[in-house]
C-alpha positions in Angstrom: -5.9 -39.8 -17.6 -4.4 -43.5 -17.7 -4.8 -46.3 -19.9 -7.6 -47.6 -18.8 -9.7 -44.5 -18.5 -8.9 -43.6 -22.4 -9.8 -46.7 -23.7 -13.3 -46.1 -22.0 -13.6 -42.9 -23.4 -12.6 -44.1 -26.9 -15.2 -46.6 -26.9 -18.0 -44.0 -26.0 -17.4 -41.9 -28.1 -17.8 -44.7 -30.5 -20.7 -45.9 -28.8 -22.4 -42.0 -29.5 -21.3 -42.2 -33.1 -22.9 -45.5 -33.9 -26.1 -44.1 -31.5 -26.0 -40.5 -33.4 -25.5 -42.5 -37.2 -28.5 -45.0 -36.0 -26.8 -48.1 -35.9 -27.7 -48.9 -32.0 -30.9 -48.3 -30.5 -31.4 -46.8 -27.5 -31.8 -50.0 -25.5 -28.7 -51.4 -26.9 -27.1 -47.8 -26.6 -27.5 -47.6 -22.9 -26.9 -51.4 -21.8 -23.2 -51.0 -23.4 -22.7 -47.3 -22.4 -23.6 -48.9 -18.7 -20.8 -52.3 -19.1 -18.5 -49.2 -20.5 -19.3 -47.2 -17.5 -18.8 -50.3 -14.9 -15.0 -50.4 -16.2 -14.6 -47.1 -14.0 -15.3 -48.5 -11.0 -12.6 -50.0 -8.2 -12.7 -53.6 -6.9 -15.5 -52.0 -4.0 -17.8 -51.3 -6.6 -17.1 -46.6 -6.2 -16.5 -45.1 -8.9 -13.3 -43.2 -9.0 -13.4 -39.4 -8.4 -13.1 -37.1 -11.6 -13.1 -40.5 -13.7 -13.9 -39.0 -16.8 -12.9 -35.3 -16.4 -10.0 -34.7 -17.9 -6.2 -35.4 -16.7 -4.2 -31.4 -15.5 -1.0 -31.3 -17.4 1.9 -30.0 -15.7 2.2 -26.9 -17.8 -0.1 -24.2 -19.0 -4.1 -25.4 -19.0 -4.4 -25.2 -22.8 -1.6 -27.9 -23.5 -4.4 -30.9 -22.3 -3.9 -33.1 -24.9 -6.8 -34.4 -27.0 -6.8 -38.2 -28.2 -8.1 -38.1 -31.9 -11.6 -39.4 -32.3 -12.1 -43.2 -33.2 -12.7 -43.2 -37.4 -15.8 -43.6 -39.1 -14.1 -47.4 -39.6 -14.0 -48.1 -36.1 -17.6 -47.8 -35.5 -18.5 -49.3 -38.5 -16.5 -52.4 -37.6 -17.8 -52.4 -34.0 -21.8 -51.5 -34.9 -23.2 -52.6 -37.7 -25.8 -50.1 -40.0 -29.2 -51.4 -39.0 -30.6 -49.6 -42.1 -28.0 -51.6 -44.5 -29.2 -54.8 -42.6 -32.5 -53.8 -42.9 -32.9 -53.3 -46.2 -31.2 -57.0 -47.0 -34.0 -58.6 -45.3 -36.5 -56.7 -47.4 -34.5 -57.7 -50.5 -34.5 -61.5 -49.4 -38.3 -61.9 -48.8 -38.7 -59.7 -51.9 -36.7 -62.5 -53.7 -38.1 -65.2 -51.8 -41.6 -64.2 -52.6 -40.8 -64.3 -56.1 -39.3 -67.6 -56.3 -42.3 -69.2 -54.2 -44.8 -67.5 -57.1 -42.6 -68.7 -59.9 -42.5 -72.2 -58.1 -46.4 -71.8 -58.2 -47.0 -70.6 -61.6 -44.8 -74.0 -62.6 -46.8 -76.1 -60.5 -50.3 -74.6 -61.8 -48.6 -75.3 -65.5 -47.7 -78.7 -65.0 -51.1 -79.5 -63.5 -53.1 -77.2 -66.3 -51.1 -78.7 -69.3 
């Protein structure tokens, strides 16, 4: 497998972790599996045969080596948690509505007293 072809194959893996862990939807999940995808392909636009199956080694057929999977890091770095994110936007309009009724309850003070 060259260069090229494992740095595809790191990235979807990553790409199925952050799918698997819900930090990409399925939209997003496919539309960058697809650009990943595209990287495969020569300058005609044909994908290469046996892109993504594994390279032979010259020795016995055990000895195929296996790149370790990207870390939980990686992904992290590269997809955001959309239930983290989430979650802060609930928290700010929680606080915002809180302010805006304080900010009321002063007004209706002000105007009462």
């Amino acid at each position: 497998m060259n260069e090229q072809e494992q740095r595809i194959n790191q990235g979807l893996r990553a790409l199925d972790e952050a799918h698997r862990l819900g930090r990409l939807g399925r939209e997003d999940y496919r539309a960058r599996r697809r650009a990943l995808l595209e990287g495969l392909n020569d300058s005609n636009g044909v994908t290469a045969r046996n892109a993504i199956a594994p390279a032979a080694t010259g020795g016995r057929p055990h000895e195929v080596r296996r790149q370790a999977p990207p870390g939980p890091d990686m992904a992290g770095t590269l997809f955001p948690d959309r239930r983290r994110r989430m979650v802060q936007t609930w928290l700010l309009a929680v606080a915002g509505l809180a302010l805006a009724l304080l900010l009321i309850y002063g007004v209706m003070q002000l105007a009462g007293g």
